[in-house]
C-alpha positions in Angstrom: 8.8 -3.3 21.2 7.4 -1.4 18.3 5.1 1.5 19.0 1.6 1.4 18.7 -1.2 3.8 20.1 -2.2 2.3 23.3 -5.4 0.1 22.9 -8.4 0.4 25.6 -9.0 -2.9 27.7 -13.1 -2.6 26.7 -14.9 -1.2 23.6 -15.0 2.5 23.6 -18.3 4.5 24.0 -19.4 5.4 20.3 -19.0 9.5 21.1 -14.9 8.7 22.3 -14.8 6.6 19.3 -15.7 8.5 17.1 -13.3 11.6 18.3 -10.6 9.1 18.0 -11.5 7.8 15.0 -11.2 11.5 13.4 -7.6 11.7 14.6 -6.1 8.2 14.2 -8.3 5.1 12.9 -6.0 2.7 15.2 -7.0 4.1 18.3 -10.4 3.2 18.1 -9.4 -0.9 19.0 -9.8 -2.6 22.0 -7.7 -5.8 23.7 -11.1 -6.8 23.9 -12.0 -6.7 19.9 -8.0 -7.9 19.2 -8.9 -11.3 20.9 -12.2 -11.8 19.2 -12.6 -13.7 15.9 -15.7 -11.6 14.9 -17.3 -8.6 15.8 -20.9 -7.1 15.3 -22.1 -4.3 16.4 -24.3 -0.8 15.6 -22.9 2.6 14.8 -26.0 5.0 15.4 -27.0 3.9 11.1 -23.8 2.0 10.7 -24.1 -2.2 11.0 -19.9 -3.0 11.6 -18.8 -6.2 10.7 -15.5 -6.8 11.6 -13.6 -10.4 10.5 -10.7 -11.3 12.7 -9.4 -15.0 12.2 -8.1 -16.7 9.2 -11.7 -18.5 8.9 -13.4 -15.4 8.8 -11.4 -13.4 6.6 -11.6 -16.2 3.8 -15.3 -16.5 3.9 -15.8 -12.9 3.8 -13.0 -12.0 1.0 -13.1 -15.7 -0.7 -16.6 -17.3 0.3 -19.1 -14.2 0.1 -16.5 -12.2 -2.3 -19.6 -11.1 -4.5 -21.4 -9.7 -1.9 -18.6 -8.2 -0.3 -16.3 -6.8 -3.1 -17.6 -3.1 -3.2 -15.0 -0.8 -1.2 -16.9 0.8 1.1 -18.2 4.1 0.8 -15.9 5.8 2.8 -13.2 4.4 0.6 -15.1 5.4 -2.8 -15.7 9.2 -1.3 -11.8 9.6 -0.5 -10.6 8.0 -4.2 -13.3 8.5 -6.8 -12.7 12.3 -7.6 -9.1 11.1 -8.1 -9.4 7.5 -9.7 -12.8 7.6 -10.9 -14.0 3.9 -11.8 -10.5 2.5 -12.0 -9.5 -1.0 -10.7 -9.1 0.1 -6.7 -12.6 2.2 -6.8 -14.7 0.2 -8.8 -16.7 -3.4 -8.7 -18.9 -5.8 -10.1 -18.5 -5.8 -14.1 -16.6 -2.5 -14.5 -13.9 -4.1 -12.1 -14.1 -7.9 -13.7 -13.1 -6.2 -17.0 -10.5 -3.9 -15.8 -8.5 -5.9 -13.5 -8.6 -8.6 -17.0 -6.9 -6.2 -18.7 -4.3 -5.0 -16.1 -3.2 -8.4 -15.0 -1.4 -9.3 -17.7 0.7 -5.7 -17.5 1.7 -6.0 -14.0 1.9 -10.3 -13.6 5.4 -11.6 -12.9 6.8 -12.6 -15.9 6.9 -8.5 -16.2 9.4 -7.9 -13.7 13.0 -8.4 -15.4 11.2 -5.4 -17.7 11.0 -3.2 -14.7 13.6 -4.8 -12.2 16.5 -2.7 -13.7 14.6 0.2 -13.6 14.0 0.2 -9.9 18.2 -1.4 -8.8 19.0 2.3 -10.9 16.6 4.4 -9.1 17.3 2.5 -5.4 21.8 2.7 -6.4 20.7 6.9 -7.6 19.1 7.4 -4.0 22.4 5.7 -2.2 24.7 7.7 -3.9 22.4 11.1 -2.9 22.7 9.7 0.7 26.4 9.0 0.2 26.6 12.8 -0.8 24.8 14.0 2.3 26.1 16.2 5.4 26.9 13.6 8.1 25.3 13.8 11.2 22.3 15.5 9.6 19.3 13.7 9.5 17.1 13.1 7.1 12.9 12.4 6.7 13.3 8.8 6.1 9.4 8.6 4.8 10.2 11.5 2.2 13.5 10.0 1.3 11.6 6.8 0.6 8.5 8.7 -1.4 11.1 10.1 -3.6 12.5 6.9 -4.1 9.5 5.0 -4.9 7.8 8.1 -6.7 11.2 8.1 -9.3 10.1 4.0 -9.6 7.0 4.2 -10.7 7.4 7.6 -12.6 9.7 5.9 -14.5 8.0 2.6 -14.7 4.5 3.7 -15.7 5.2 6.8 -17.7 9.0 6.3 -18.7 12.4 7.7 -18.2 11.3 10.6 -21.0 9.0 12.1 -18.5 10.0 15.8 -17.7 11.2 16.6 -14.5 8.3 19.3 -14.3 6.0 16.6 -15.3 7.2 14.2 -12.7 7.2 17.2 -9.8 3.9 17.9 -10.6 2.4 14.4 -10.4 4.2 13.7 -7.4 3.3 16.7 -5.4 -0.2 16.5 -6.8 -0.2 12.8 -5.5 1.2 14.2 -2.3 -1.5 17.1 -1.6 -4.2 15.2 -2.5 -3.7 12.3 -0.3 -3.0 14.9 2.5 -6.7 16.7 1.9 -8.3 13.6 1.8 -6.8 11.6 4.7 -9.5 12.8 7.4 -11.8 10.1 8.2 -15.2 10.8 6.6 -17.4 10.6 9.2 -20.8 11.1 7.3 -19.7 7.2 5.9 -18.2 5.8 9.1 -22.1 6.5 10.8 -23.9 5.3 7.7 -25.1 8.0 6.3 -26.5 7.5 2.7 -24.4 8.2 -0.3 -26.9 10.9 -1.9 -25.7 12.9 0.7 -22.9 15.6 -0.5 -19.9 15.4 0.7 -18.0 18.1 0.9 -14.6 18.4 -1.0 -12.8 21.4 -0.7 -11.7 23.3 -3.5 -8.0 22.8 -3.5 -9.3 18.5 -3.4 -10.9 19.3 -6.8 -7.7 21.1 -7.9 -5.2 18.5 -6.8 -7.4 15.5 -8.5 -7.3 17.9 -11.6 -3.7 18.3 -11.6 -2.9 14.9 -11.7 -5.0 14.2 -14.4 -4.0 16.7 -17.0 -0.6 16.0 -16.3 -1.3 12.0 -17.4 -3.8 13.2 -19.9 -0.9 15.2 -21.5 1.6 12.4 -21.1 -1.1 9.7 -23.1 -1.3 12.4 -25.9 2.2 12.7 -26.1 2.5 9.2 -26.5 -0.4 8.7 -28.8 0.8 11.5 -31.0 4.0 10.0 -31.0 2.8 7.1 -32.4 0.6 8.4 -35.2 3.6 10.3 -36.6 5.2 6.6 -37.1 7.5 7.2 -34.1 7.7 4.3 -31.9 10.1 4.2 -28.3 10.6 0.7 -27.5 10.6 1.9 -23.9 8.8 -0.8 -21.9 6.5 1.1 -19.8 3.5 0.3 -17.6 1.1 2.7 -19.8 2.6 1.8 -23.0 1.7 -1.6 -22.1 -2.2 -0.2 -21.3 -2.4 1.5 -24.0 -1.7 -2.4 -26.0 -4.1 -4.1 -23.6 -7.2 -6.0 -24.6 -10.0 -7.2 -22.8 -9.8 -11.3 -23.6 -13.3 -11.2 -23.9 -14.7 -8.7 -25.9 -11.7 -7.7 -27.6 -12.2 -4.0 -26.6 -9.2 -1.0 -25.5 -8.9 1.2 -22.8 -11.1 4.2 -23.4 -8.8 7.7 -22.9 -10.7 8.3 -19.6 -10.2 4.4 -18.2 -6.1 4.6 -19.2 -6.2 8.1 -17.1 -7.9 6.1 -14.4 -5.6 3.2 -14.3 -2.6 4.8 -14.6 -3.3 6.9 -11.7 -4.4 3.9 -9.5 -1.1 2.2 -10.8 0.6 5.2 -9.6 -1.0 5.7 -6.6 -0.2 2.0 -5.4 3.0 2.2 -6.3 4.0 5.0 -4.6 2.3 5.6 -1.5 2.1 2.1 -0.1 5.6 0.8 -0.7 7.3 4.1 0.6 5.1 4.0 4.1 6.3 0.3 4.4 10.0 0.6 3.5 10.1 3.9 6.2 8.9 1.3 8.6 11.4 -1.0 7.4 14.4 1.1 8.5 12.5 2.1 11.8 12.7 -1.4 13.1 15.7 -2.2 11.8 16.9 0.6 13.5 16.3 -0.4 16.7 17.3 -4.3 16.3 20.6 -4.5 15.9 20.8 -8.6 15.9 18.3 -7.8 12.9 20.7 -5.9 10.9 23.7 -8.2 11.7 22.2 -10.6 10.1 20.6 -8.9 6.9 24.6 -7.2 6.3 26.2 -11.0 6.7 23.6 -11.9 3.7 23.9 -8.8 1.5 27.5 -9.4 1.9 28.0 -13.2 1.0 25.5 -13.1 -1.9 25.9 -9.9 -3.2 29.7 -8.8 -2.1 29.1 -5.2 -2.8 27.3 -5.1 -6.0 24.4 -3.6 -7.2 21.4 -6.4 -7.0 19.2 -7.5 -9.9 16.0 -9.7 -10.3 17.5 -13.0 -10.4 19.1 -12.2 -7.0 16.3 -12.1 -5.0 15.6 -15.6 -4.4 18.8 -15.9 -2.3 18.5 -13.3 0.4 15.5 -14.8 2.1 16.3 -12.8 5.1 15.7 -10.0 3.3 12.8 -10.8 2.1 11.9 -11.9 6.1 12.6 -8.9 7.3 10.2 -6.7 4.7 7.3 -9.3 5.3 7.9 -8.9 9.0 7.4 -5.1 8.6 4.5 -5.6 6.5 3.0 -7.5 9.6 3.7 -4.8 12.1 3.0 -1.8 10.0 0.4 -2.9 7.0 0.0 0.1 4.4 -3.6 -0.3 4.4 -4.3 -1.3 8.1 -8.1 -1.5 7.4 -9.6 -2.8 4.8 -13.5 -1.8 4.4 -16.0 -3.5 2.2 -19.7 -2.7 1.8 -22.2 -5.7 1.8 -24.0 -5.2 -1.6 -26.7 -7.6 -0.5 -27.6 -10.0 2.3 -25.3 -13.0 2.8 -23.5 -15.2 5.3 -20.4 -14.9 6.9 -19.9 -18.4 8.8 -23.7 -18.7 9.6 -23.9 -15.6 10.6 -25.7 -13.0 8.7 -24.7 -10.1 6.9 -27.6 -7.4 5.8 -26.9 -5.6 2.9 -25.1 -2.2 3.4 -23.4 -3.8 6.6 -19.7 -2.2 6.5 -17.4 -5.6 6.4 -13.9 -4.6 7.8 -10.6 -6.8 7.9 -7.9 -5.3 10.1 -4.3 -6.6 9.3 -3.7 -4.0 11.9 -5.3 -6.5 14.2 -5.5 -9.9 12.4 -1.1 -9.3 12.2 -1.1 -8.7 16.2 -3.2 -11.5 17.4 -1.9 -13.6 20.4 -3.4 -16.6 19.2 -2.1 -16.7 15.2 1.6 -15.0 16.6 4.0 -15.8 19.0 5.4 -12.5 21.1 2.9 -10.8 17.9 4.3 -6.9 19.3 7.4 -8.1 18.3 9.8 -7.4 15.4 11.1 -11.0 14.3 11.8 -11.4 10.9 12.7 -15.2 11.3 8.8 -16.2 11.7 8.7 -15.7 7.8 11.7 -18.3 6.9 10.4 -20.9 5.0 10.7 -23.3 7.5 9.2 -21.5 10.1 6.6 -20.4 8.2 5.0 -23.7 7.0 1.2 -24.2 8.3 0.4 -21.0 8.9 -2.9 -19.6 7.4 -2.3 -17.4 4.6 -5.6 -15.9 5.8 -3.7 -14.5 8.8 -1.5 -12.8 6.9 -3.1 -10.1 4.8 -1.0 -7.2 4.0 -1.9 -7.0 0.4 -5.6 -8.0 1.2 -6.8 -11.6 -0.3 -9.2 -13.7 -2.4 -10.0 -12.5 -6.2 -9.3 -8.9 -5.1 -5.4 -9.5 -4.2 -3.5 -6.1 -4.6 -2.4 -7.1 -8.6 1.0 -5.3 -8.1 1.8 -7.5 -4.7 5.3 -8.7 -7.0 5.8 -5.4 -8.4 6.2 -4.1 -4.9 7.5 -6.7 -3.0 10.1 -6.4 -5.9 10.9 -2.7 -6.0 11.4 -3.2 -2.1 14.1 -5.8 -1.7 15.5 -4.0 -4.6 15.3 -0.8 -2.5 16.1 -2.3 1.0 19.0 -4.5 -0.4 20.7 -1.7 -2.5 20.8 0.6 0.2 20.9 -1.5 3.3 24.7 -2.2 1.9 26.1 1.2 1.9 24.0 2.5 4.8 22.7 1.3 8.3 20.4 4.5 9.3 19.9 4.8 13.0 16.2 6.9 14.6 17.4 10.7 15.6 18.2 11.0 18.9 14.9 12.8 20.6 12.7 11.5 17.5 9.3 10.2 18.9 7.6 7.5 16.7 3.8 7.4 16.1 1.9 5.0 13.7 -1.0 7.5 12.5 -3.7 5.9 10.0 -6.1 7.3 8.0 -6.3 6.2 4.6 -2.9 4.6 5.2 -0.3 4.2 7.9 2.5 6.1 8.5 5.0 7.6 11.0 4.0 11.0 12.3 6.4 13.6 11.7 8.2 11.9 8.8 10.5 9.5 10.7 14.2 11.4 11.3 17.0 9.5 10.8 20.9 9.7 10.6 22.0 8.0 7.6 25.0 6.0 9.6 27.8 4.4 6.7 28.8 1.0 7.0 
């Protein structure tokens, strides 16, 4: 079975939960709280809600989606110097507007724009594997966060941006994320926002680093422009820099288009490389799994590079990214602040309650999965698949604040997964231990070594 941090039978006292909550957020769940459908309970000034059935979760993130939309405070502390009021920060009208305006630049009909972008980047990183020492292995999560951080670099910002430009905003990306990802405990025991949290000075410089680089690259672009020279590049930010609210016909300010492009970046980058490293892991270790996804690479694709219009016929594929997603979730919690008092199935809410949903949880519970600790990719096969709640499923989160790029990335991966997957069937380093660790996301401790095995 797939690892997972070993899960008390009973609810923890608060002291040993909160010493595990500092070092890994999963290990703070019982069997106990996996079985439930909803939790409730006090955190010396912290009311916890946590939603865990299909019901729940859509009256909380559908039903009561005003009340609860806010991220919660932990989740604003960790982001805002970073993303400021952009779309994964922000709520109420600030977020109604923004997420109008982004929509449209990251909706479907966008992807045969970006589609080739990512089959060049994914057939780029096979033949850097191809060109790799055999028998040496490799960090599998930083082979995939270069992968996905050439994407979206070249998606958002364009294959014009400098190599220096692009190092920069990736490692800036990667430092900051690093500083932050310690669990803020001053939120998690409801502390009150007026009270400072402390960000270190190389958190200020990282956040600051990644926004003059973006700052610079809108300038460029905006100069560019005003000079009467136009690149027909589709690009994620030349496409914000175009957008229009519907509604009151008004632009990004500079400040918002830094904001967005960041949070576009940010999504892009960090969430689908955690996943896609998970990806291999478990394929790794089910070889009836990979039999299976070569025979349909093979028939539909017969050694070729894969494009867009492709995708709809390696289902399996598709199965076995969604069946990842289920096991491993990029963002294992999901915390929302109760803006004011409401209802969640009759039972009440007060306002500043912290309202959790836990894919983490929600994806491993007996009752909504059969043999749930288990890696079966078939269980997302259309006909397998039919009546299930798509409120037991939440990887990408649900209701009116759906992750906006949930095509983008589910695209880039297949793309990724069925470019590489035909060249390459990586296999876990011998000795390798594997340990989901999640703070503000999950990933596999130590980076995930693996041998890059040929077909």
């Amino acid at each position: 079975m797939p690892p997972t941090p070993p899960r008390p039978a009973l609810p923890l006292p608060k002291l040993e939960l909160l010493r595990r909550a500092r070092r890994n957020l999963l290990e703070m769940f019982s069997d106990k709280l996996l079985n439930e459908d909803y939790s409730d309970s006090q955190v010396l000034f912290q009311r916890i809600i946590i939603c865990n059935s299909p019901e729940t979760v859509q009256a909380a993130l559908v039903g009561q989606h005003e009340a609860v939309q806010r991220k919660s405070a932990q989740m604003r502390h960790a982001l805002e110097p970073l993303l400021g009021d952009g779309l994964f920060v922000s709520d109420g009208p600030v977020w109604a507007q923004r997420r109008r305006m982004v929509a449209p630049v990251v909706h479907v009909n966008r992807l045969n724009l970006f589609a080739p972008v990512m089959a060049q980047a994914a057939g780029e990183a096979a033949d850097r594997w191809a060109a790799h020492p055999p028998g040496q292995p490799v960090a599998m999560l930083e082979e995939m966060a270069r992968l996905t951080a050439d994407i979206i670099c070249r998606t958002v910002f364009g294959r014009a941006l400098a190599g220096a430009q692009a190092r920069e905003i990736v490692e800036g990306f990667s430092d900051y994320q690093h500083r932050i990802g310690q669990t803020d405990l001053l939120s998690l025991l409801g502390l009150p926002d007026w009270l400072p949290r402390l960000l270190t000075p190389g958190t200020k410089r990282s956040a600051r680093r990644i926004q003059a680089v973006i700052e610079g690259i809108i300038e460029a672009h905006r100069a560019a422009r005003a000079t009467g020279i136009i690149d027909d590049e589709p690009t994620i930010l030349r496409l914000l820099m175009q957008a229009e609210d519907p509604d009151t016909e008004t632009h990004f300010t500079a400040e918002a288009l830094r904001n967005e492009a960041a949070v576009l970046f940010m999504a892009g980058h960090e969430t689908t490389a955690n996943s896609l490293a998970w990806t291999w892991y478990l394929l790794s270790q089910s070889p009836r799994v990979v039999e299976k996804l070569h025979a349909e690479l093979d028939s539909v694709l017969a050694g070729r590079a894969p494009t867009l219009a492709d995708l709809g016929a390696l289902p399996y594929t598709r199965a076995i990214f969604e069946e990842a997603l289920r096991l491993y979730p990029p963002v294992p919690i999901l915390p929302r602040e109760a803006t004011e008092d409401c209802e969640i199935l009759g039972r009440h809410v007060p306002k500043g309650a912290m309202v959790l949903i836990i894919p983490w949880l929600l994806h491993r519970k007996p009752s909504l999965w059969d043999m749930p600790d288990h890696f079966i990719p078939e269980r997302f096969l259309a006909e397998n698949a039919a009546g299930r709640s798509k409120y037991a499923y939440v990887p990408f989160s649900a209701g009116p604040r759906v992750c906006l790029g949930l095509a983008f990335g589910m695209t880039e991966a297949m793309l990724c997964l069925a470019t590489l997957a035909q060249r390459f069937a990586p296999r876990l380093a011998p000795g390798a231990v594997v340990r989901p660790v999640c703070r503000l996301t999950l990933r596999p401790e130590g980076g995930l070594p693996m041998l890059l095995d040929r077909r």
